[in-house]
VOPANU-767636 format. One record per residue (C-alpha): y, x, z. Coordinates in steps of 0.05 Angstrom, whole numbers, padded with zeros to 5 digits. Layout:
VOPANU-767636
Y	X	Z .
...
end
This chain:
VOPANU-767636
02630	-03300	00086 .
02590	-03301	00021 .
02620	-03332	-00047 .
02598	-03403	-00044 .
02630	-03412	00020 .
02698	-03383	-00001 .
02698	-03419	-00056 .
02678	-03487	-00021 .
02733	-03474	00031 .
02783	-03465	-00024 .
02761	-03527	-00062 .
02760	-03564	00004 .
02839	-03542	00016 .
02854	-03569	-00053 .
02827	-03643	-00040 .
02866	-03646	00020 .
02929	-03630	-00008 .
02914	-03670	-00066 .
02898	-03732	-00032 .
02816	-03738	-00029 .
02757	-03732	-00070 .
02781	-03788	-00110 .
02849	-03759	-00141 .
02806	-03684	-00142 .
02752	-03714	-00191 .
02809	-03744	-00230 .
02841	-03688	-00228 .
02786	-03641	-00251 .
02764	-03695	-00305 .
02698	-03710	-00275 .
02661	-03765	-00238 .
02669	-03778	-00164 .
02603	-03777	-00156 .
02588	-03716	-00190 .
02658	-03688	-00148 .
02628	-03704	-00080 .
02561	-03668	-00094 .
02605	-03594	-00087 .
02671	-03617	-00063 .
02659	-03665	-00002 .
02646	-03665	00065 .
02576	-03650	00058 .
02563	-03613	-00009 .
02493	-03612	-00044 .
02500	-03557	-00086 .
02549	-03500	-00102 .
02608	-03496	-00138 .
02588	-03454	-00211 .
02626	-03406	-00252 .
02647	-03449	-00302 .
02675	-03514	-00256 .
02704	-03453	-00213 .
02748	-03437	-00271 .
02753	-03518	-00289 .
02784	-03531	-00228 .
02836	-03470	-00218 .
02861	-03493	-00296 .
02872	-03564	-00267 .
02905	-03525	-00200 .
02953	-03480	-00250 .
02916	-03422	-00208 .
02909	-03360	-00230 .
02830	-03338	-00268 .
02790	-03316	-00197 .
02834	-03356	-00156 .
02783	-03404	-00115 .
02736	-03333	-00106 .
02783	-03309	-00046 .
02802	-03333	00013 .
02871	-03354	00020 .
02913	-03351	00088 .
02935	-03420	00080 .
02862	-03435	00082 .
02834	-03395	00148 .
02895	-03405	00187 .
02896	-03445	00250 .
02943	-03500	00260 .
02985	-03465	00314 .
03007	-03432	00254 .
03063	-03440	00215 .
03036	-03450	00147 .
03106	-03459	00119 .
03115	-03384	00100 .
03037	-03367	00081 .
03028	-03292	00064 .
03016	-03286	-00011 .
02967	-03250	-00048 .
03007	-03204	-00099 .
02985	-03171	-00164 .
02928	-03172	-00211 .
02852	-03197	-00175 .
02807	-03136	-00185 .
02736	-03162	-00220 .
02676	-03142	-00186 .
02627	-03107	-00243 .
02552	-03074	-00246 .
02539	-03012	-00237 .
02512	-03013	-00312 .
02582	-03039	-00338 .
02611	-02989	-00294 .
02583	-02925	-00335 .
02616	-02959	-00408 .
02675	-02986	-00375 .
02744	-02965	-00415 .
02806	-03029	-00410 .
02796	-03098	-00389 .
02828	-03115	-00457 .
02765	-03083	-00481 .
02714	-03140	-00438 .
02715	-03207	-00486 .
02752	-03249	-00458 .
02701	-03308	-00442 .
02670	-03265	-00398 .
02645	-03286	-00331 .
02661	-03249	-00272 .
02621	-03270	-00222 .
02669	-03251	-00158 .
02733	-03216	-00153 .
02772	-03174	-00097 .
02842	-03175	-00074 .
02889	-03144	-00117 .
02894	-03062	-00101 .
02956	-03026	-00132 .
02920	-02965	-00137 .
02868	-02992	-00179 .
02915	-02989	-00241 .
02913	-03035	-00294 .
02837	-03030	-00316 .
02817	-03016	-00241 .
02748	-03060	-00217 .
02707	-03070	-00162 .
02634	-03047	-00148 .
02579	-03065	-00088 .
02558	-03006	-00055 .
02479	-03009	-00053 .
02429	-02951	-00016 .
02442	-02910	00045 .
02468	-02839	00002 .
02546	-02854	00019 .
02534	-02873	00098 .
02554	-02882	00151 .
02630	-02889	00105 .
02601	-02939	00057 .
02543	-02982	00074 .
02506	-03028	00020 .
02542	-03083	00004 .
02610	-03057	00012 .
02656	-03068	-00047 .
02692	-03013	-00065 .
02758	-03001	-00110 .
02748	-02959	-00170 .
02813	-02935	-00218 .
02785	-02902	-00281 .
02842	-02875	-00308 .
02853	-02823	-00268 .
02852	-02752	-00308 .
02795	-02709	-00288 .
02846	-02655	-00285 .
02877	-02688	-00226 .
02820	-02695	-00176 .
02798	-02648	-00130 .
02738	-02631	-00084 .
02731	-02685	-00033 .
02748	-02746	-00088 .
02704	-02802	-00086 .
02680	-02814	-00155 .
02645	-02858	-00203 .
02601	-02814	-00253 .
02555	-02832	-00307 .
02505	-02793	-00342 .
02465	-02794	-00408 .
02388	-02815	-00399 .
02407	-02861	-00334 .
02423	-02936	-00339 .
02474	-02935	-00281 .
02530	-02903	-00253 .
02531	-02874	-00183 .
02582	-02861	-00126 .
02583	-02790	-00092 .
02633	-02736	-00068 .
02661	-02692	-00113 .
02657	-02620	-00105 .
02694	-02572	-00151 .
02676	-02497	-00144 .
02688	-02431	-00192 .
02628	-02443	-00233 .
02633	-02517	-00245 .
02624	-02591	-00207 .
02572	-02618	-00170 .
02562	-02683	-00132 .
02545	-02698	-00062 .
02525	-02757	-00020 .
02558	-02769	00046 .
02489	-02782	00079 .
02476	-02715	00124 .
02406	-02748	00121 .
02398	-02763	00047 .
02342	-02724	00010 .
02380	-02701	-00044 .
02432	-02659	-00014 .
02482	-02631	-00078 .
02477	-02652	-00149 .
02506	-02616	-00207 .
02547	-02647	-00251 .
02524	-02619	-00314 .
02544	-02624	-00388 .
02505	-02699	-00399 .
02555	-02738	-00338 .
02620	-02755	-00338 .
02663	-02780	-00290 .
02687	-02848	-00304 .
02724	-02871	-00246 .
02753	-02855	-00182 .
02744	-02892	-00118 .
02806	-02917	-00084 .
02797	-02969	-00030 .
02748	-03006	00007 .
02738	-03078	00020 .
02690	-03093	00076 .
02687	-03165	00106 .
02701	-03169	00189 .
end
């Protein structure tokens, strides 16, 4: 299910509850007929970052909220929605793969930036932990493009090992990039998953650095 959906099935759950179109544009401060062109029955147009965050200030949701599918949402009515599971901890923000080779705290990102979609919270992500989308064919059949993928970059370098899936970035290139770490008695090198991808082991040499270690997946069904 691709963003503007999710959030168009949130928004859609919050008129309902709130009594219509009518009491949501209120709500939201804006004009009903503006309201109905994303939030009704039949939407013309999708719902943008900056009403996205408009509308989960009027909610009292949390920043990223209307970006993820809530169980309340998706369940069927045979269920009881009384007890809804809840999404716990901080959303993870989904970030380029340039970002991704600079990245240090999410204290460090301004804080009127845009995130354009964000994942369900991770506890092993940490507290500066982010999301990426896997693109190419180098880390299948694990990870296939468009994956998202859970990245903590706080772990020490001491503490990984041969077989970690890491995020490394290195001088001259404008990106980061996912492979399998490999440690061995004269230094590190990288590999991709893919028996069938042309470059078969990588050395990590003195211009890269690993910024980031991959900890989870997140793969729609």
């Amino acid at each position: 299910m691709d963003s503007k959906t999710i959030r168009y099935k949130n928004t859609r759950h919050l008129v309902e509850q709130i009594g219509g179109v009518s009491n949501f544009a209120e709500k939201i401060n804006k004009g009903q007929s503006q309201t109905s062109q994303f939030a009704g029955t039949n939407p013309i147009k999708g719902i943008g970052n900056k009403v996205a965050r408009e509308i989960e200030e009027a909610f009292q949701k949390p920043h990223g909220w209307l970006d993820i599918l809530h169980t309340e949402v998706e369940l069927d009515n045979n269920i009881d929605l009384q007890n809804p599971l809840k999404i716990d901890g901080r959303l993870v923000p989904v970030i380029s793969w340039v970002i991704a080779g600079t990245w240090t705290t999410i204290e460090s990102i301004p804080s009127d930036t845009e995130f354009s979609e964000w994942l369900p919270p991770n506890s092993k992500c940490g507290k500066n932990g982010y999301g990426l989308i896997v693109r190419g064919e180098s880390m299948c059949p694990r990870f296939e493009p468009e994956d998202r993928i859970y990245v903590n970059p706080d772990i020490p370098v001491s503490d990984l090992k041969t077989g970690d899936l890491v995020i490394v970035a290195c001088e001259g290139e404008k990106e980061a990039t996912f492979k399998k770490l490999v440690i061995e008695s004269d230094g590190m090198y990288l590999e991709p998953l893919n028996p069938k991808w042309h470059e078969k082991i990588m050395e990590l040499h003195e211009g890269c650095k690993l910024v980031g270690k991959v900890v989870g997946l997140y793969r729609d069904v």
